[in-house]
One Martini backbone bead per residue (centre of mass of N, CA, C, O) as a GRO file, in nm:
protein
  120
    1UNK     BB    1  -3.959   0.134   1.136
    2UNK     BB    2  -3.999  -0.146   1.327
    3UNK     BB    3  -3.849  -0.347   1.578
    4UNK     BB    4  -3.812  -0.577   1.763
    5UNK     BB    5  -3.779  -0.669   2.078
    6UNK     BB    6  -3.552  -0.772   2.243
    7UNK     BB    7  -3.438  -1.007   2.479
    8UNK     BB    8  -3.284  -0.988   2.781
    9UNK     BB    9  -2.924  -1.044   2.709
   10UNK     BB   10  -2.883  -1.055   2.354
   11UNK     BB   11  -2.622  -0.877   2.324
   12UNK     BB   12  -2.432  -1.048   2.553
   13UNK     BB   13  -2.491  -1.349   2.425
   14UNK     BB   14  -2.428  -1.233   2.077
   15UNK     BB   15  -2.090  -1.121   2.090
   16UNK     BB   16  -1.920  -1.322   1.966
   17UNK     BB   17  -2.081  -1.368   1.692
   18UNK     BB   18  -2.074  -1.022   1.643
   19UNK     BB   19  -1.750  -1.064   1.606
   20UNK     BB   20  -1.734  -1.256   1.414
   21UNK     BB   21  -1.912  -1.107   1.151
   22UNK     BB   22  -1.758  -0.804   1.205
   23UNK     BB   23  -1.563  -0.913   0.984
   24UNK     BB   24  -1.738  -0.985   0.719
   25UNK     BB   25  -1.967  -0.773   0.765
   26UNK     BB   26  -2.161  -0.533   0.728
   27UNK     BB   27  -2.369  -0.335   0.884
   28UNK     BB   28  -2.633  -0.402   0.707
   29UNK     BB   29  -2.585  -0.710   0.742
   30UNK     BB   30  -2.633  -0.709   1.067
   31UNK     BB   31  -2.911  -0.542   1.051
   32UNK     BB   32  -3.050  -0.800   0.876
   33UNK     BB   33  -2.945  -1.048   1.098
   34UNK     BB   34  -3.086  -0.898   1.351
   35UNK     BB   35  -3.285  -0.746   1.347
   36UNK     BB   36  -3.211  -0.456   1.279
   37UNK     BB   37  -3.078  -0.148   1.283
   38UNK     BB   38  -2.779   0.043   1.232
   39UNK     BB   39  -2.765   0.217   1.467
   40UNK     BB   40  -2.820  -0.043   1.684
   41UNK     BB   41  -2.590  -0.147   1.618
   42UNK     BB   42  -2.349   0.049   1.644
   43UNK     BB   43  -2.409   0.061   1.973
   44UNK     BB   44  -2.391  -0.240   2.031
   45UNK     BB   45  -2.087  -0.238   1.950
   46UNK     BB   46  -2.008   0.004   2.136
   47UNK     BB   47  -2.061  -0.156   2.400
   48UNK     BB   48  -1.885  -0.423   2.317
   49UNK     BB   49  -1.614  -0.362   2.168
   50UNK     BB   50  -1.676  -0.350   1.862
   51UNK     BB   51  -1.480  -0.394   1.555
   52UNK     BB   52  -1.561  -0.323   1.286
   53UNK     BB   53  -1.507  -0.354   0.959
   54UNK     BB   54  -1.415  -0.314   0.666
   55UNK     BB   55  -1.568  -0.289   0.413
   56UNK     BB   56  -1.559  -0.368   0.055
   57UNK     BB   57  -1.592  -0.233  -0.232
   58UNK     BB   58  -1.625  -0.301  -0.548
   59UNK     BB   59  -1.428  -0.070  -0.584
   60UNK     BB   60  -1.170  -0.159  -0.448
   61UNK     BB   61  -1.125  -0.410  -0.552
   62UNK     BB   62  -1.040  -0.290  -0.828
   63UNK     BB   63  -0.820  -0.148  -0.724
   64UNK     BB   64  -0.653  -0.344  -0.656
   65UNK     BB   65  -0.646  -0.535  -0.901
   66UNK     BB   66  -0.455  -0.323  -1.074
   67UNK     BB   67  -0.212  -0.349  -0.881
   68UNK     BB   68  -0.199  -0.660  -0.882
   69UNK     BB   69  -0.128  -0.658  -1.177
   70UNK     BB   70   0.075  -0.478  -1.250
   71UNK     BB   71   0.287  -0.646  -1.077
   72UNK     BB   72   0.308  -0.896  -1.208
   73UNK     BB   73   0.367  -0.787  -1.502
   74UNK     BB   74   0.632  -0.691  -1.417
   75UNK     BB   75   0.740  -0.994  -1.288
   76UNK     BB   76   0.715  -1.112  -1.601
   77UNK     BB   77   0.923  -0.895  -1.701
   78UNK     BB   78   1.173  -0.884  -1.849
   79UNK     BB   79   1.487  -0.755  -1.748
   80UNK     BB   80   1.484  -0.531  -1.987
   81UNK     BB   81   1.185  -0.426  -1.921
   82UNK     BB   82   1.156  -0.351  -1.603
   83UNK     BB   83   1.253  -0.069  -1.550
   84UNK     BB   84   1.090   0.076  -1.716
   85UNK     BB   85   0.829  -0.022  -1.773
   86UNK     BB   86   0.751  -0.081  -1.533
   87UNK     BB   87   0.728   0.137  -1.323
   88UNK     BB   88   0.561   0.310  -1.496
   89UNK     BB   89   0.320   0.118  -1.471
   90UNK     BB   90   0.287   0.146  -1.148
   91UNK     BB   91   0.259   0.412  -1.132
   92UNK     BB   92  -0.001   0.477  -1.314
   93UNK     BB   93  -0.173   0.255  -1.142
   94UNK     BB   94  -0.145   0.449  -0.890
   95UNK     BB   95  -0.251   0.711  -1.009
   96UNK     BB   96  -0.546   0.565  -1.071
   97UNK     BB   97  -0.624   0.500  -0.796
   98UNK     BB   98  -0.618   0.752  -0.645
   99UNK     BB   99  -0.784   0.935  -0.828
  100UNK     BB  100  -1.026   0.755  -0.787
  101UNK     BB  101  -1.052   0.812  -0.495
  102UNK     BB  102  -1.060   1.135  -0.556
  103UNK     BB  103  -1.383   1.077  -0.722
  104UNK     BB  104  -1.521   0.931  -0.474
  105UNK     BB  105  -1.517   1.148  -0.277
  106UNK     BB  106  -1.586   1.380  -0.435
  107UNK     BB  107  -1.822   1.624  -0.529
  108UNK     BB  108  -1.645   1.718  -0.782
  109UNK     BB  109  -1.569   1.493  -1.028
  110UNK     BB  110  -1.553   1.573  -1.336
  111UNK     BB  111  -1.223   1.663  -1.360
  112UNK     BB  112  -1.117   1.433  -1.256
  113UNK     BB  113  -1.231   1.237  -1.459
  114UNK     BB  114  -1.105   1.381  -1.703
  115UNK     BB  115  -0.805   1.337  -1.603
  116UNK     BB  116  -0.828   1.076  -1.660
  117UNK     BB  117  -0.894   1.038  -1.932
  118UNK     BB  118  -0.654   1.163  -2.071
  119UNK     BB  119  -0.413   0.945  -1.899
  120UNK     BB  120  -0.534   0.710  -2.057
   0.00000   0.00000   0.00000
């Protein structure tokens, strides 16, 4: 696929612009706004000293989303059971948290997965 050439300055004149992007939007949505490949988005950012920012995936935030649940939950458990019961729920929450993290990276999931489903 090829894409039309920019014209001559329009990287150094989209600079702010695509800094500003560049906070909120992932790389491939960065350079389907640019007409242009990933590639050249990824040369264009390093040639102008933008760093990219981490685009969240719907994966991560749901384990936030989990850290952020148990938290609240033990915050607003009775002072007699926060101590024993909280401490462990949130232990156990950030171990699934974890687990889930070397899943997603790992290649081989099956028993990580195995694993999780267990300890559940």
């Amino acid at each position: 696929m090829s894409t039309p050439q920019k014209p001559r300055g329009y990287w150094k004149q989209s600079a702010k612009l695509l800094a500003e992007q560049a906070k909120t939007l992932s790389n491939n949505q960065l350079a389907a706004l640019h007409n242009t490949t990933n590639s050249r988005m990824r040369c264009q950012q390093t040639r102008l000293e933008i760093k990219p920012s981490k685009h969240v995936t719907g994966r991560e935030a749901r384990n936030a989303e989990l850290a952020k649940l148990a938290t609240t939950l033990v915050a607003n458990m009775p002072r007699n059971y926060k101590a024993d019961f909280g401490s462990e729920l949130r232990r156990r929450c950030m171990a699934l948290v974890m687990r889930t993290y070397d899943a997603n990276t790992s290649q081989d999931r099956a028993p990580i997965l195995q694993r999780i489903r267990q300890e559940v």
